[in-house]
Structure formats: structure tokens, C-alpha cells
PADOZA-700645 format. One line per field, with one value per residue (C-alpha): residue number from 1; chain; residue in one letter; x, y, z. Coordinates in nm, 4 decimals. Example, Ala and Ser with C-alpha at 12.3 -4.5 7.8 and 13.67 -1.06 7.14 Angstrom:
REM residues 2
resi = (1,2)
chain = (A,A)
resn = (A,S)
east = (1.2300,1.3670)
north = (-0.4500,-0.1060)
up = (0.7800,0.7140)
***
This chain:
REM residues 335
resi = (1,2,3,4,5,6,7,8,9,10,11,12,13,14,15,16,17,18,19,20,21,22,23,24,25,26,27,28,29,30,31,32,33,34,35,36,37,38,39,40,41,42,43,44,45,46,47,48,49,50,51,52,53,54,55,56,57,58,59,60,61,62,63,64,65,66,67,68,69,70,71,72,73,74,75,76,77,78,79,80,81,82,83,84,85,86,87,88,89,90,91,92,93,94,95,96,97,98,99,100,101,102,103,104,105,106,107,108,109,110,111,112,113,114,115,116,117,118,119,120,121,122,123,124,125,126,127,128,129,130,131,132,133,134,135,136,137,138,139,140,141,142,143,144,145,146,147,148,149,150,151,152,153,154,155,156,157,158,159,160,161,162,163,164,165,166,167,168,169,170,171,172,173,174,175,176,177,178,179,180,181,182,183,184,185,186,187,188,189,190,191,192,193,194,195,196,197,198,199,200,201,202,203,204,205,206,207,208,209,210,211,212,213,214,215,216,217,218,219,220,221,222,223,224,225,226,227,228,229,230,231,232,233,234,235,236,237,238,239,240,241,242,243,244,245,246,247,248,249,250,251,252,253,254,255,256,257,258,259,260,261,262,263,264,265,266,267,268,269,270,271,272,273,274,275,276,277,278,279,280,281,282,283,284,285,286,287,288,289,290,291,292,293,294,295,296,297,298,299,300,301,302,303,304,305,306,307,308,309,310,311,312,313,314,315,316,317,318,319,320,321,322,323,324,325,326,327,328,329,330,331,332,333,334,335)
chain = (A,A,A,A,A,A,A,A,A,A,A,A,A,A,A,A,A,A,A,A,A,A,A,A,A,A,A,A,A,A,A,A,A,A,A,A,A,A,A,A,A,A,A,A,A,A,A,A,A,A,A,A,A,A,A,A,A,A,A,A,A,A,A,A,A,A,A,A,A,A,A,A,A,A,A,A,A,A,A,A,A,A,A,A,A,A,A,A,A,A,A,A,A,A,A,A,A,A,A,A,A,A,A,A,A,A,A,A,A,A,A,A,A,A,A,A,A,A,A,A,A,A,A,A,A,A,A,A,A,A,A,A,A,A,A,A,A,A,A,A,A,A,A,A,A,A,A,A,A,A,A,A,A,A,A,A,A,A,A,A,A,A,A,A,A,A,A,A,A,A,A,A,A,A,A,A,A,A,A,A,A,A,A,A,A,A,A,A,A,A,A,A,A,A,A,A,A,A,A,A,A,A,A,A,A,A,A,A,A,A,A,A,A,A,A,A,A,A,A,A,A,A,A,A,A,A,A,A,A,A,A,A,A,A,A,A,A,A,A,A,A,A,A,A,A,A,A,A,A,A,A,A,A,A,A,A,A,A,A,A,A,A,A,A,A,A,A,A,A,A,A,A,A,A,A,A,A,A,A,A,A,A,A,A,A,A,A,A,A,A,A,A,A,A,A,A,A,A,A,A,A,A,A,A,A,A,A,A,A,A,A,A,A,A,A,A,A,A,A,A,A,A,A,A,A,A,A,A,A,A,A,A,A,A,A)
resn = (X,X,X,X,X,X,X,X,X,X,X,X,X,X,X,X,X,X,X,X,X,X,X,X,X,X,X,X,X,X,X,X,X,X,X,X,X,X,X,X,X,X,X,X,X,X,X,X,X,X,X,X,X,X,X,X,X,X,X,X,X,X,X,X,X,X,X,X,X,X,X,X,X,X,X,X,X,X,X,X,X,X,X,X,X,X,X,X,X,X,X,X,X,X,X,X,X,X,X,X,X,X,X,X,X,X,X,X,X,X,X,X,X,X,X,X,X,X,X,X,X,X,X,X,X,X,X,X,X,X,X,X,X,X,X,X,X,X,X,X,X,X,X,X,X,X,X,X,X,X,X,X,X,X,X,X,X,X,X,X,X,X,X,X,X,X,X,X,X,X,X,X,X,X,X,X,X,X,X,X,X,X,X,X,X,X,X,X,X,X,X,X,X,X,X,X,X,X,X,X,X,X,X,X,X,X,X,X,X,X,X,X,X,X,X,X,X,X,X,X,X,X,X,X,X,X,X,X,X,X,X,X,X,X,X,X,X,X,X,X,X,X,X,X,X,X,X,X,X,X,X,X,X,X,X,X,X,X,X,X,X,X,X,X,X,X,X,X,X,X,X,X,X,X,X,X,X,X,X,X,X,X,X,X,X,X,X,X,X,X,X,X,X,X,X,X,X,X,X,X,X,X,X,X,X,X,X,X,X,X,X,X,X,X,X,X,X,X,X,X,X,X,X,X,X,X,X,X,X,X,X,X,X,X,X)
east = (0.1852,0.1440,0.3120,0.1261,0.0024,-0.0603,-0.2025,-0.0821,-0.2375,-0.0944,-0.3533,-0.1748,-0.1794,-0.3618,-0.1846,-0.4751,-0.3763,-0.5705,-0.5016,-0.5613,-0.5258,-0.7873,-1.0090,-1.0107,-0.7623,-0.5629,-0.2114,0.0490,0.3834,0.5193,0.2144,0.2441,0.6334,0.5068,0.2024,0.4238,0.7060,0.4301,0.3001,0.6293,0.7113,0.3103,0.4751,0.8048,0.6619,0.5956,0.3981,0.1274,-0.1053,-0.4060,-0.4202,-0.6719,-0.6858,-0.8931,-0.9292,-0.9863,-1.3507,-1.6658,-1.6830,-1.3834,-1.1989,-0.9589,-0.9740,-0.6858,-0.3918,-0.3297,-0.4665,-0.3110,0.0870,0.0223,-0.0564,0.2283,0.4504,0.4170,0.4478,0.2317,0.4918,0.6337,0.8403,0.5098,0.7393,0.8140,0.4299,0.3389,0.0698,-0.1318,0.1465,-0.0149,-0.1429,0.1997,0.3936,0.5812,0.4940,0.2131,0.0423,-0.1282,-0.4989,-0.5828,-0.9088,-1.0195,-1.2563,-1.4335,-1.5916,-1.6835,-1.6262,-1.3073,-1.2748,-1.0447,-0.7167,-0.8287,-1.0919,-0.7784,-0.6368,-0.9710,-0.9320,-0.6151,-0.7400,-0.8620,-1.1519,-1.3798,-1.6461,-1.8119,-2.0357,-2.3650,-2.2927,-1.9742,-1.9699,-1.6974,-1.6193,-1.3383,-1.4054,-1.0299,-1.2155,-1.3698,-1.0144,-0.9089,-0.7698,-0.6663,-0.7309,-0.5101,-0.4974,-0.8713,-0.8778,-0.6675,-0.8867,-1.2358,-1.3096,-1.1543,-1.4269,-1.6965,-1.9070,-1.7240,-2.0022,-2.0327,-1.6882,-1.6970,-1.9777,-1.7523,-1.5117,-1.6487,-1.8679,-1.6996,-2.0275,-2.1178,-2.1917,-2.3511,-2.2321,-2.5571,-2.4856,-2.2143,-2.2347,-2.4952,-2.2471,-1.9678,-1.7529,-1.7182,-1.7749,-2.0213,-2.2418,-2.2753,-2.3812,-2.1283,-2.1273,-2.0593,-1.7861,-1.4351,-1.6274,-1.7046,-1.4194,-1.2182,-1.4373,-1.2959,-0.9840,-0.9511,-1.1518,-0.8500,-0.5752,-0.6740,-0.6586,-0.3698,-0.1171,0.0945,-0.2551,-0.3486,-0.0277,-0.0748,-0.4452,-0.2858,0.0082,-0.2319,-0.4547,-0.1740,0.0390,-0.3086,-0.3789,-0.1728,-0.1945,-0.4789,-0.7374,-0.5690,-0.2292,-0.3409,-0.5164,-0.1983,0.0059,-0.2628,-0.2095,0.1619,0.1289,-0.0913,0.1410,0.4434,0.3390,0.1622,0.4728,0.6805,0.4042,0.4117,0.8181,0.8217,0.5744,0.7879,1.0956,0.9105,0.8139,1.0717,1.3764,1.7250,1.6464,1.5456,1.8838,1.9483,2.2510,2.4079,2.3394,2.6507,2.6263,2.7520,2.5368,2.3412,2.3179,2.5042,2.3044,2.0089,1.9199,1.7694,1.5921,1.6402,1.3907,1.3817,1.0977,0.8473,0.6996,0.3407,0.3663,0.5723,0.2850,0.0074,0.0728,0.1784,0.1113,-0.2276,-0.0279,0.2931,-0.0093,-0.1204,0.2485,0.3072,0.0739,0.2044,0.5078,0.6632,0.8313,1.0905,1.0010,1.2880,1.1159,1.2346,1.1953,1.0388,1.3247,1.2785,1.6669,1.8428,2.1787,2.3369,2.6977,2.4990,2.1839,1.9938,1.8497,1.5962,1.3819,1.2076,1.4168,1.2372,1.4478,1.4474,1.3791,1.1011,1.1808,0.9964,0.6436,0.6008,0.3241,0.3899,0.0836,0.2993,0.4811,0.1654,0.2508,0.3319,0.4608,0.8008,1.0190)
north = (1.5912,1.7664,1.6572,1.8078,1.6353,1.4137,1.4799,1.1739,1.1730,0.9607,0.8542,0.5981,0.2575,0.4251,0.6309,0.8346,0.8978,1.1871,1.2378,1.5960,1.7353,1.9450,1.9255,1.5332,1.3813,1.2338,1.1008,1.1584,0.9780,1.2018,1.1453,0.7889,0.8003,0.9528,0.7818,0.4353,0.5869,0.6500,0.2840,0.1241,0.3185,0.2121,-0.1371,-0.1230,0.0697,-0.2112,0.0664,0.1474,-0.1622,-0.0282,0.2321,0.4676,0.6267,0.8237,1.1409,1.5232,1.6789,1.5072,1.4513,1.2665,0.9753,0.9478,1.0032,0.7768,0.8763,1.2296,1.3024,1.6745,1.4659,1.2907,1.5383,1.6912,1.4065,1.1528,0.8337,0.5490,0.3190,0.6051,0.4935,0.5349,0.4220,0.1448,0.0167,0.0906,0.2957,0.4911,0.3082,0.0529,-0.2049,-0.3057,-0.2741,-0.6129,-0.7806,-0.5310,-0.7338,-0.5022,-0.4269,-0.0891,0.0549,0.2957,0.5469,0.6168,0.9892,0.9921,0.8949,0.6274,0.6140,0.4122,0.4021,0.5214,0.2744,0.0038,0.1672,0.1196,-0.2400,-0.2575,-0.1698,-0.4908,-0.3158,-0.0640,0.1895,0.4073,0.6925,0.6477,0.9013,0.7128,0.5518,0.3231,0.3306,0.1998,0.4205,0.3185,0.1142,0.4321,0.5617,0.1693,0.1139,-0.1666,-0.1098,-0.3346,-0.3917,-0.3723,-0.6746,-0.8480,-0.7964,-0.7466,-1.0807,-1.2162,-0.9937,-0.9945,-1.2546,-1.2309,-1.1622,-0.8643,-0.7488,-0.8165,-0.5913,-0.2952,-0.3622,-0.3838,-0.0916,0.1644,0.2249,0.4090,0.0892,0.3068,0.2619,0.0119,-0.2041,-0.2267,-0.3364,-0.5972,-0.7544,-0.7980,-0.5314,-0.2996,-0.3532,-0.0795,0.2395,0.4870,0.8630,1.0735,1.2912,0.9984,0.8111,0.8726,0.8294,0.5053,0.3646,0.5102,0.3141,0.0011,0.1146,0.0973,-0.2328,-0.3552,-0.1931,-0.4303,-0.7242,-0.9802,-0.8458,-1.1882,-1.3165,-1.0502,-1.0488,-1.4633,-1.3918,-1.0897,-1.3710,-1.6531,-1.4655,-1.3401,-1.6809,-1.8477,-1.6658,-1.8668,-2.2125,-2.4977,-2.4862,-2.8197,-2.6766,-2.3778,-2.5695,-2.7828,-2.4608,-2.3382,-2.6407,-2.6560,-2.2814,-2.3141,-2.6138,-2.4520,-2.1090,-2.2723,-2.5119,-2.1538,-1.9641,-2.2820,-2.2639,-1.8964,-1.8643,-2.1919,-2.0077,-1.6865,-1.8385,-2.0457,-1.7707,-1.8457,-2.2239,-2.2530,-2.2533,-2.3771,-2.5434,-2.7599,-3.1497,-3.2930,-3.6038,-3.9345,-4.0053,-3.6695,-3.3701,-3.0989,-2.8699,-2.9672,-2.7349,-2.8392,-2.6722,-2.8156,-2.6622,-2.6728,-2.7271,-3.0197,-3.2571,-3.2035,-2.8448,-2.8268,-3.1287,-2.9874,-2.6791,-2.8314,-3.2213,-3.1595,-2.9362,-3.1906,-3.4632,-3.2502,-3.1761,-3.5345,-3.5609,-3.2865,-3.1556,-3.3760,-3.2656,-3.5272,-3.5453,-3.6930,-3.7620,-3.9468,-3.8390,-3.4544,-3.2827,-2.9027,-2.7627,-2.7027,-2.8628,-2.5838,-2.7856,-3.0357,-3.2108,-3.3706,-3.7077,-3.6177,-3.3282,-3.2927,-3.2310,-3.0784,-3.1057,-2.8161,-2.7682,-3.0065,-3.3896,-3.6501,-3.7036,-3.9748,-4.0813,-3.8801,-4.0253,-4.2810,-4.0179,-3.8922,-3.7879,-4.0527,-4.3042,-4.3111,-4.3959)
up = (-1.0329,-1.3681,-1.6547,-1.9570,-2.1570,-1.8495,-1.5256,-1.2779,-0.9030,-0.6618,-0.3880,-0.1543,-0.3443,-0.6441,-0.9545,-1.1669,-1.5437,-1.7293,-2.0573,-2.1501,-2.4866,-2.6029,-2.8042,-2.8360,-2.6349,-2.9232,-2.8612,-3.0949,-3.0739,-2.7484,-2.5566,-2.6219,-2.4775,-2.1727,-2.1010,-2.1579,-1.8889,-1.6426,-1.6757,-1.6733,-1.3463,-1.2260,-1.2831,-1.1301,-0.7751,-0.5398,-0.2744,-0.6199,-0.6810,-0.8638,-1.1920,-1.3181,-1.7099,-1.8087,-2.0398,-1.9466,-2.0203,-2.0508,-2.4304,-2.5440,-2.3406,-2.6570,-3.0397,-3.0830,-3.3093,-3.3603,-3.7457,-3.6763,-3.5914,-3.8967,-4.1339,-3.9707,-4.0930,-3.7922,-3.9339,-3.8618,-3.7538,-3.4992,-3.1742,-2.9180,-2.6514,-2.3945,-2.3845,-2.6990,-2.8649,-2.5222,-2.3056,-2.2210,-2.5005,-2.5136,-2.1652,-2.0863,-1.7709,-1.6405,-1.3799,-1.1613,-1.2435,-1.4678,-1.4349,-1.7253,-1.6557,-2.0253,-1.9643,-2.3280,-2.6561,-2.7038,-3.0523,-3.3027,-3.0619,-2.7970,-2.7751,-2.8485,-2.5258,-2.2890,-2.4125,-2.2285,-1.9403,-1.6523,-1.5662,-1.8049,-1.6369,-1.8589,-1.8226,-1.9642,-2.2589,-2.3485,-2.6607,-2.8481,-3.2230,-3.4811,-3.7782,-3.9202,-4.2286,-4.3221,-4.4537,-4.5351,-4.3013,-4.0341,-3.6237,-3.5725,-3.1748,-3.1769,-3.4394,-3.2172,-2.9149,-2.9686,-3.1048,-2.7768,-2.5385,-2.7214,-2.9270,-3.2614,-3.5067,-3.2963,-3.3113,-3.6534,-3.6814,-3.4907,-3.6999,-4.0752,-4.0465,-3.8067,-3.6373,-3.2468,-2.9698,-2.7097,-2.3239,-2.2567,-2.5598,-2.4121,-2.1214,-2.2520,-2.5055,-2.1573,-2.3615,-2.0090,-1.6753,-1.5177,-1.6374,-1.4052,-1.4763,-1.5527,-1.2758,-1.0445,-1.2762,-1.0581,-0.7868,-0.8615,-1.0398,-0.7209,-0.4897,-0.7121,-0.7322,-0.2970,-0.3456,-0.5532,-0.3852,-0.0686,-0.2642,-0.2429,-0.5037,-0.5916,-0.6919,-0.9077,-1.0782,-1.1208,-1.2889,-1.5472,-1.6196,-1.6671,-1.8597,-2.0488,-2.1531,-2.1557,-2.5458,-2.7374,-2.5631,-2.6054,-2.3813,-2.2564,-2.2621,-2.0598,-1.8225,-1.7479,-1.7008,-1.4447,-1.2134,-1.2379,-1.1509,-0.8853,-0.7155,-0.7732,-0.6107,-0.3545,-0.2110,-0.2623,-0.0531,0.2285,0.2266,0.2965,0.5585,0.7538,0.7279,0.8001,1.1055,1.2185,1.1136,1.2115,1.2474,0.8840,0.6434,0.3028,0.1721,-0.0992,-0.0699,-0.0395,0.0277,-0.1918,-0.4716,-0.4751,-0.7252,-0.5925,-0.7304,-0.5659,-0.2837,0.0601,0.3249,0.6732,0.8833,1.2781,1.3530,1.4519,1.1791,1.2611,1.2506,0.8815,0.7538,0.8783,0.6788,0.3563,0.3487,0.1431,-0.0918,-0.1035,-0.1857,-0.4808,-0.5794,-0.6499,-0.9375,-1.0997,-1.0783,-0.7618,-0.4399,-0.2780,0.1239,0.3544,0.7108,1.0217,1.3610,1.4284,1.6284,1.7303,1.7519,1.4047,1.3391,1.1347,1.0759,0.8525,0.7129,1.0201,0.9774,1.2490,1.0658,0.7625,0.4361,0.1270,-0.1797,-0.4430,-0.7688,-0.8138,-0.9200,-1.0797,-0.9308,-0.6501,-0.3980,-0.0897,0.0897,0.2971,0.4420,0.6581,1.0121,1.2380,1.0382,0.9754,0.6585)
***
């Protein structure tokens, strides 16, 4: 569809964003609006996994800020919208992966909105600039980012001179992902964009998220919200595919009985032992150091007993408790 300034292609999985506003591709406060409605609604369609932005023409990707809106009377401190300035350097819980496609120059904001992007392809006449200290004053997203993807004496560089980093510098400094020549640019960033759109979706989203919360922890910190991550999504993943599998015979209820929570939830599945630990025994192992899982098992019995908790299959209590060994409770020995 058309939706000037905007021109948004849907292509299956894929949504393509082109900014066009000639003669530079500037965004003033409206543009922004729009550009962060189409993101949010890139974000909130579970049939679109992968996005493409990129600017109209060959010579400008994005000026940044409109310098025409603001002589005009556009304030710097405008509303821009749900995601922020471009739509996207500030959209809440984006975590499928955005590919921009810089066809030319991305200068002072609109290089701040290629470094919101996953994934960066350039064209090998693209060039980046922040010329804000030129007119004093601060880019301030840039400021906040470029030290973060780049070595920081050369961000610092960008940043205190407003100088041109051609497309190959680049690239060599780990700024963007891929040069191609301009004539074959969508091509190519459409050939990642299918690459991506194949990809396993929950995981993509868990990278963005860890990424994300990852900035302001400790390295140590971070790392120890990884793993409980990883353990917790993992014992989800392994109690979704048994119930998947097993259907009716899976069913969750309160745990009644004397001298339990009742707000604990169990899952009583119906289904044999070495099946349900031969999936997820490794994982429950792993759980126990971390976050802990408790594991009720007696005898492996295949029919489900739907008027109560059976003492015959395995129990799996939920939310997580306190950590415990789980490795006595390896298939054929009994409790």
C-alpha cells in the first residue's frame, strides 16, 4: 500500500518501509507518527516476522530531522509518535529482526534510525555522518549507540567532528553488515529478509530481549539472566510439546492436597515416564541448579485420572521452587 509519505509492501512474512520525501528523505514530526504506527502494527502481526526500511532514490537514505518543520516552528522535543523519532529507535518490545537497506547517505537522524535497525546493508555509495556538533548540537541516540557498535575512539571520532565514514569503513569498523552495489541492494537485503523470515521466531524475539535487558546489567548479571532464561523457556518449550502431544490426557489443576500451596499449579500428564524423561530429564537436571523444578515420580501409568492427582504418573509442579538434585529421579528408579 501507499501511504505518502510512506510506501509499505507486504510480501508474505516480509513488510518493506520506504521513506519517500523528496529531496532528502527528512522526517518531520508526522512522518515520524506514521512510520512509528507502521512498526508498532509490524510488531503486533504475528503472520509478519521480518522488516525492511529503507529510503526512496539513490542519494539520500535519510537526512534526519526536517530543518524545513523546524524553521517552520517544529519543536525539537515534538511528539514523533509511539516509537519515537523514525518509529523505530524507540518502539517498546520490538523483537522481530529489521533490516535497513541504506541506498545512500543516512545522515544525523537518519543515520540514528539505520542504527535501529538488526541488520544494516549498504550500497557501496552510502555513507554515514552526524554533522549535529556543527550547529552545537547533541545527536543524542547516536551518542547512546555508536560507542556500543563500534570501537569507541572511533565513535568518538563520528561524533566530535561530524565527518563522512564511507560504506567500506564501514563495514571494516563492524558498523553494518554487507556492501553490495547499489543496483543489487533490495535484492540482497530481500534474499536476507526470506533467510530470516524462516527462522524460528520465539528465538529471535529471546536474542532482541536479551540483547535488549542485557545494556544495563553486569556482564555477570546478564549472564545469570541468560541461563535462567534459557531454563525457564526451555522447561516451557518441553511442557508444551508433552501436552501438545499427549492432548486431552494432559490437564492442569490446583494442588489441593493437605500441606500444599494452593496456588501452586500441577500438570498431570498421561503418559509413560520414559517418554515425558527422555524429553526433559537433561533439561529438569539443568533446572535444578538454577532456578529448580519439583519432580513427583512413582510408577509410569499411560491412562489419565482426570477426577484427581494420580500417584502413578509424573507430576511437575509450577512456578519454579527452590533448586534440588533431580538426578535420583532418573528413569527406573523409583522414589
Amino acid at each position: 500500500m501507499a501511504e505518502a509519505p510512506l510506501h509499505v509492501t507486504r510480501n508474505g512474512a516480509v513488510i518493506e518501509v520506504v521513506l519517500d520525501r523528496p529531496k532528502a528523505n527528512a522526517i518531520d514530526a508526522a512522518t515520524s507518527r506514521l512510520m512509528g504506527r507502521v512498526f508498532a502494527e509490524f510488531r503486533d502481526d504475528p503472520d509478519l516476522r521480518v522488516a525492511i526500511v529503507t529510503g526512496g532514490g539513490e542519494k539520500f537514505f535519510s537526512a534526519g530531522w526536517d530543518l524545513n518543520a523546524a524553521a517552520s516552528g517544529e519543536p525539537p522535543n515534538a511528539d514523533y509518535g509511539v516509537g519515537g523519532f523514525g518509529g523505530l529507535q524507540a518502539l517498546p518490545n520490538l523483537n522481530k529482526p529489521v533490516i535497513a537497506a541504506i541506498n545512500g547517505m543516512a545522515v544525523g537522524g537518519g543515520f540514528e534510525l539505520a542504527l535501529s535497525a538488526d541488520l544494516i546493508v549498504a550500497a557501496d555509495h552510502a555513507r554515514f555522518s552526524l554533522p549535529e556538533i556543527r550547529s552545537g548540537t547533541l545527536a543524542d541516540a547516536a551518542t547512546i549507540k555508536l560507542p556500543r557498535r563500534i570501537p569507541y575512539h572511533v565513535a568518538m571520532d563520528l561524533l566530535f567532528t561530524g565527518r563522512w565514514m564511507a560504506a567500506d569503513e564501514a563495514l571494516r569498523w563492524g558498523l553494518i553488515t554487507e556492501v553490495v552495489a547499489g543496483a543489487s541492494l533490495m535484492k540482497r537485503v530481500r534474499e536476507h529478509a526470506e533467510t530470516l523470515a524462516k527462522g524460528p521466531p520465539l528465538v529471535f524475539a529471546a536474542i532482541k530481549e536479551v540483547a535488549r535487558e542485557s545494556e544495563k546489567l553486569s556482564f555477570h548479571d546478564a549472564l545469570s539472566h541468560v541461563m535462567q532464561r534459557e531454563a525457564r523457556a526451555g522447561l516451557e518449550g518441553a511442557l508444551s510439546h508433552a501436552m501438545a502431544r499427549i492432548g486431552p490426557a494432559a490437564t492442569m489443576r490446583r494442588d489441593t492436597r493437605a500441606g500444599r500451596s494452593s496456588s501452586r499449579l500441577r500438570y498431570d500428564f498421561g503418559l509413560p515416564v520414559p517418554y515425558f524423561y527422555g524429553n526433559c530429564l537433561q533439561l529438569f537436571r539443568l533446572m535444578s541448579s538454577k532456578r529448580g523444578v519439583h519432580v513427583a515420580r512413582k510408577l509410569p501409568r499411560i491412562a489419565p485420572n482426570p477426577s484427581g492427582i494420580s500417584s502413578a504418573k509424573p507430576i511437575v509442579a509450577w512456578p519454579f521452587r527452590g533448586g534440588r538434585d533431580l538426578s535420583r529421579h532418573d528413569a527406573g528408579r523409583q522414589r
